[in-house]
C-alpha positions as CSV (number, residue, x, y, z in Angstrom):
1,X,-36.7,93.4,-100.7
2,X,-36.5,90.5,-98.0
3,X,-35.9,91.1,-94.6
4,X,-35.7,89.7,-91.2
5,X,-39.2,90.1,-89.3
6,X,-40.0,92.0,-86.1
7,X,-41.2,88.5,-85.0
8,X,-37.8,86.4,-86.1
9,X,-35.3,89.5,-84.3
10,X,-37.3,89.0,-81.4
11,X,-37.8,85.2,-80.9
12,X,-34.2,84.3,-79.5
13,X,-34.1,87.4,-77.0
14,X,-37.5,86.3,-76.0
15,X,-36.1,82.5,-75.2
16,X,-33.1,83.6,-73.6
17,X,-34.9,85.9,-71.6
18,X,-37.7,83.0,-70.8
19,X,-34.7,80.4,-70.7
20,X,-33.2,82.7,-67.9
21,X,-36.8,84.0,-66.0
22,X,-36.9,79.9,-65.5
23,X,-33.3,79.7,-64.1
24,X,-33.8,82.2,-61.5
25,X,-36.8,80.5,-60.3
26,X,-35.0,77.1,-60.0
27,X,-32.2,78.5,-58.0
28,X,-34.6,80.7,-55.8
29,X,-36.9,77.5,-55.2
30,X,-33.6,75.6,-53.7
31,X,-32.4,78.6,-51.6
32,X,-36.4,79.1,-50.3
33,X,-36.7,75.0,-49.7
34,X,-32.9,74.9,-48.5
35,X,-33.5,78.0,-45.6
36,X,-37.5,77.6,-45.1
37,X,-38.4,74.4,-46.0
38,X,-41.3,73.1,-47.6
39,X,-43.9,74.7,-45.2
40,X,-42.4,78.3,-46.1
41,X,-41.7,77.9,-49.6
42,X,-44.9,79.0,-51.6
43,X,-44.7,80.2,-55.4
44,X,-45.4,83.6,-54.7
45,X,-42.3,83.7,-52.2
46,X,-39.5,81.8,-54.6
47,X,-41.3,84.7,-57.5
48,X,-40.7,87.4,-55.4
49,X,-37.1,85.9,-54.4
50,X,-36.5,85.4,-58.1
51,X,-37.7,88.8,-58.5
52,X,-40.3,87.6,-60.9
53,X,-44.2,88.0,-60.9
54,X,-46.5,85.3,-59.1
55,X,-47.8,85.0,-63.1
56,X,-44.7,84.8,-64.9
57,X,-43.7,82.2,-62.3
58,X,-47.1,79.9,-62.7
59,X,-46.5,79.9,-66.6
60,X,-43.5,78.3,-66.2
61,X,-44.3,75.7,-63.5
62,X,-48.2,76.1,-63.1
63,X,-48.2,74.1,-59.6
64,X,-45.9,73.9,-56.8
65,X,-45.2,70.3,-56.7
66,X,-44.2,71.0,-60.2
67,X,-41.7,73.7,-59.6
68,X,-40.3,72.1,-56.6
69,X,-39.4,69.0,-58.1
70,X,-37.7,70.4,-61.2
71,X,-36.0,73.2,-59.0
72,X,-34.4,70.6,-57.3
73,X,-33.6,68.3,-60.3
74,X,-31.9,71.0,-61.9
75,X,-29.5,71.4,-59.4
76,X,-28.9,67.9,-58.9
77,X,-28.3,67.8,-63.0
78,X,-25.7,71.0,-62.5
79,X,-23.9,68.8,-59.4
80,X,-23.5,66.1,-61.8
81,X,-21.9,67.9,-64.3
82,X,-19.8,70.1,-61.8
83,X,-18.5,66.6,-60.5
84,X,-18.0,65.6,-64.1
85,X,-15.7,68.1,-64.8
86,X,-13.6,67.7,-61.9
87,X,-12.3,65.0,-63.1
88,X,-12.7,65.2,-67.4
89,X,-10.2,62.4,-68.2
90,X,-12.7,59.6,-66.6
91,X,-11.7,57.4,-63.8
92,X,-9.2,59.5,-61.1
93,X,-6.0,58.3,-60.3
94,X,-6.7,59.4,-57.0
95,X,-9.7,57.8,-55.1
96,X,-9.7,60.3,-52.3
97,X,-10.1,63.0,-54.4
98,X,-13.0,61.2,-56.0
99,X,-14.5,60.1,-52.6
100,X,-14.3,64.1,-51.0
101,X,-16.3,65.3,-54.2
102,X,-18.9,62.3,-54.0
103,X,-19.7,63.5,-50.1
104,X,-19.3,67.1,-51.4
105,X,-22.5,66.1,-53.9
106,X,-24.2,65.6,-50.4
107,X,-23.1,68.9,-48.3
108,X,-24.7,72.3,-49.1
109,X,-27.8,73.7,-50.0
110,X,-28.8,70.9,-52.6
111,X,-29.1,68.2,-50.1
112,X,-30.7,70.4,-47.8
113,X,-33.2,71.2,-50.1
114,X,-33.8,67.4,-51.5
115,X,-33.8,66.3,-47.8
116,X,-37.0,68.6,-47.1
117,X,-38.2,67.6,-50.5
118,X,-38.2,64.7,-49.3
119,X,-40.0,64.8,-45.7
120,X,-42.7,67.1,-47.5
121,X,-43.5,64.0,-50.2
122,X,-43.8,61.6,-47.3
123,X,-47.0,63.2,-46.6
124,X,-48.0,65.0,-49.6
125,X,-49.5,62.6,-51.6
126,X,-49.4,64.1,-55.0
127,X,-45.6,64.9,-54.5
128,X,-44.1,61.6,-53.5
129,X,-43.9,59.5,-56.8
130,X,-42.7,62.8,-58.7
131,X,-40.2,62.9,-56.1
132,X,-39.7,58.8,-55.5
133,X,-39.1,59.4,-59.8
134,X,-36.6,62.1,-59.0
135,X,-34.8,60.2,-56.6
136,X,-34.1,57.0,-58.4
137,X,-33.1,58.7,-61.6
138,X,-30.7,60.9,-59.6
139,X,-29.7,58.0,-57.5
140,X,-28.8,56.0,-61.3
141,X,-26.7,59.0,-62.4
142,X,-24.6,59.0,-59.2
143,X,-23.6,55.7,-59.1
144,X,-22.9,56.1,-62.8
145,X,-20.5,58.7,-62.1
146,X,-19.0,57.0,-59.3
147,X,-18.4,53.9,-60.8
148,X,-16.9,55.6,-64.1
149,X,-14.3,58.1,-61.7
150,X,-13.3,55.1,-59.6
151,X,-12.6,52.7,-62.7
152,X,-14.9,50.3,-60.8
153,X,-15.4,46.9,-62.2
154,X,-19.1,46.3,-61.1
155,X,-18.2,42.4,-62.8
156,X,-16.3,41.7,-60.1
157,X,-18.0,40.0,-56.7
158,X,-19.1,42.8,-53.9
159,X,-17.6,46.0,-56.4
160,X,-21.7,46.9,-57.2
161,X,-22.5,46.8,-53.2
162,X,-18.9,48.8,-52.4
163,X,-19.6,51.6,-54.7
164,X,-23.6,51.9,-52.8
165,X,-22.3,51.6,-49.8
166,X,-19.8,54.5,-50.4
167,X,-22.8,56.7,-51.7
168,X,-24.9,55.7,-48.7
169,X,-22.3,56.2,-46.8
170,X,-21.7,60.2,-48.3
171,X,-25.3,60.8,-47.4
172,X,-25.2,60.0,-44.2
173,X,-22.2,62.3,-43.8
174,X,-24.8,64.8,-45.4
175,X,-27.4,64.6,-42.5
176,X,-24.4,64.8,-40.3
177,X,-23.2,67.8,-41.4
178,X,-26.9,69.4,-40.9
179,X,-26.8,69.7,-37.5
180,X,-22.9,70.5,-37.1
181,X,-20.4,70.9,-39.9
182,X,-17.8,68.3,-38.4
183,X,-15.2,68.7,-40.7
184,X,-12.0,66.7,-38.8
185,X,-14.5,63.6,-38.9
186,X,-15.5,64.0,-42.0
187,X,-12.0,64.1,-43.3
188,X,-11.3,60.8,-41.5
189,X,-13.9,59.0,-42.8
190,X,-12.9,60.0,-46.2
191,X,-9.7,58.6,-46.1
192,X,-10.7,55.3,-44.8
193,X,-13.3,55.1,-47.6
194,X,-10.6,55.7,-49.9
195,X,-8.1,52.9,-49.0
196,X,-10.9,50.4,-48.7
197,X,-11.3,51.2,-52.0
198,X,-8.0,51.3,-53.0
199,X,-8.0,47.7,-51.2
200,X,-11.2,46.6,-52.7
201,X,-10.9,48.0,-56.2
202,X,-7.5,46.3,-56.7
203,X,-6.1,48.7,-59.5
């Protein structure tokens, strides 16, 4: 009589449990890189943060660079499909809405943690194309987003560089807002971002 094996019952339990041991040690990598940086983030503190073994950690990512980089990836993935979801219909009728949850992408621990990324693979050698990679990619999918929720016409003359220039803009509103969470200014300057898009944009 035909039955379901000891090995088969266990293999999905054992994914979702592997599936979820590798979550926990993305999210405790950004946390550790976000509040220590990259000097006092180590594998064996983001396992023990993760509350996972230093082993069960280096089978999943076997160096740091490695789980660094995909820790924050991940995030940056989860961002882009929070920010997604905010607005599910597409473009926004609303650009200021649009324009507060753009510079939200770049307040909070994932920027802090990319931003020491970042300083770490500008003199870590083996880290900075993995992270140069990272960047670019993440960079793409921003500008993706941003052009889709604006209804941006990147055909039309100067659109391309007004859309970069907002996202450039949003970042620097994100090393701002590491040394003091100016929040009045911040508002401000989202509101004239918006109407010079409204102005720009034209529909």
């Amino acid at each position: 009589m035909g039955g379901v094996s000891t090995a088969e019952r266990d293999r999905v339990p054992k994914q979702d449990r592997s599936r979820a041991t590798r979550q926990r040690l993305l999210e405790a990598a950004v946390a550790c890189l976000a509040e220590h940086g990259w000097a006092g983030s180590t594998v064996s503190v983001v396992a023990e943060r993760a509350g996972v073994s230093r082993g069960a950690a280096q089978h999943h990512f076997p160096t740091r660079e490695d789980l660094f980089t995909a820790a924050v990836e991940y995030v940056a993935e989860e961002r882009s499909t929070a920010l997604r979801a905010l607005f599910p219909e597409g473009a926004a009728e609303n650009r200021r809405a649009v324009v507060t949850a753009l510079v939200d992408l770049y307040t909070g621990p994932l920027f802090r943690a990319a931003l020491h990324l970042w300083v770490a693979a500008s003199n870590e050698e083996q880290l900075r194309p993995r992270v140069t990679e990272l960047e670019a990619r993440v960079g793409r999918e921003t500008h993706r987003i941003a052009v889709d929720l604006l209804g941006a016409d990147e055909s039309e003359p100067g659109v391309r560089e007004t859309v970069q220039g907002l996202l450039d803009m949003a970042r620097g509103l994100g090393l701002a807002n590491l040394l003091t969470d100016d929040k009045g200014r911040r508002e401000r300057v989202v509101a004239q971002w918006a109407a010079l898009l409204d102005e720009t944009l034209k529909t």
